[in-house]
C-alpha positions in Angstrom: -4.2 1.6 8.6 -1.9 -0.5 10.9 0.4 -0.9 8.8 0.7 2.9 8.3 1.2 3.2 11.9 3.7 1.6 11.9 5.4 2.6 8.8 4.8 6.2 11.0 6.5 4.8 14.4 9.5 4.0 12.6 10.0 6.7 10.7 10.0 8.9 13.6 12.8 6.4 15.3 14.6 6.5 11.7 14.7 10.7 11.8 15.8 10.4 15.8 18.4 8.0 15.1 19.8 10.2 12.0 19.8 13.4 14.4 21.4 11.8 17.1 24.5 10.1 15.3 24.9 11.7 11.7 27.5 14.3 12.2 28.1 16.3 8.7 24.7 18.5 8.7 24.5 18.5 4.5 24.4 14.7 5.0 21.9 15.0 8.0 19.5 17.2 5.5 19.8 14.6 2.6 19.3 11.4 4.9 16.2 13.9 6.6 15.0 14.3 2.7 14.9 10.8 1.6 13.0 10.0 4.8 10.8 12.7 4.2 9.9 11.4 1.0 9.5 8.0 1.7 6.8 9.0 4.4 4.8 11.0 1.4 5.0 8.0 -0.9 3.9 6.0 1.9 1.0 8.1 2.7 0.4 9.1 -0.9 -0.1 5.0 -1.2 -2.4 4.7 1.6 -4.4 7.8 0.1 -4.8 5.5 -3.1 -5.9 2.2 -1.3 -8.3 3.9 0.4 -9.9 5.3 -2.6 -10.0 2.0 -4.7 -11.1 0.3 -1.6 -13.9 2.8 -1.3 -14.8 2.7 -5.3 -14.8 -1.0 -4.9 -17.5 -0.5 -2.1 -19.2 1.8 -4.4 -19.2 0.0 -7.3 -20.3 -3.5 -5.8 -23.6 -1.5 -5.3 -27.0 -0.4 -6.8 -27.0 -0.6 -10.7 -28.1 3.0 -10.1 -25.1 3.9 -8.6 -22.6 2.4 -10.6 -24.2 4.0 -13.8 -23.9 7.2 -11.8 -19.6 6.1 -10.8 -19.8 5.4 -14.8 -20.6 8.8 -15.6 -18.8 10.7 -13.5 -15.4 8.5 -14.1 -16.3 9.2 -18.2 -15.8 13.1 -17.4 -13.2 12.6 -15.4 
């Protein structure tokens, strides 16, 4: 989670820089854009860690339960 913070704090200086010093608007959007999509990948990875971090928890448990994860990752 840290490390996401972080990732955040800079992207926000990243965008303030770009708005603040690159001129041509098109190019402004299209820098904005690829910033914009790095922040989703970044979250979209923090999204996944958290989940296989939270299915390792789950699977480390009961036999019960991991017979239950089984099932329910088999419909899946």
């Amino acid at each position: 989670m840290e490390n996401t913070y972080q990732f955040e704090q800079y992207r926000a200086a990243l965008e303030q820089h770009v708005h603040r010093t690159v001129t041509d608007p098109d190019i402004r959007q299209v820098m904005l854009a690829h910033i914009a999509q790095m922040g989703a990948a970044m979250h979209a990875e923090s999204v996944n860690t958290d989940a296989a971090l939270c299915l390792h928890h789950v699977r480390r448990r009961s036999p019960l339960s991991r017979f239950v994860l089984g099932v329910v990752e088999g419909v899946a």
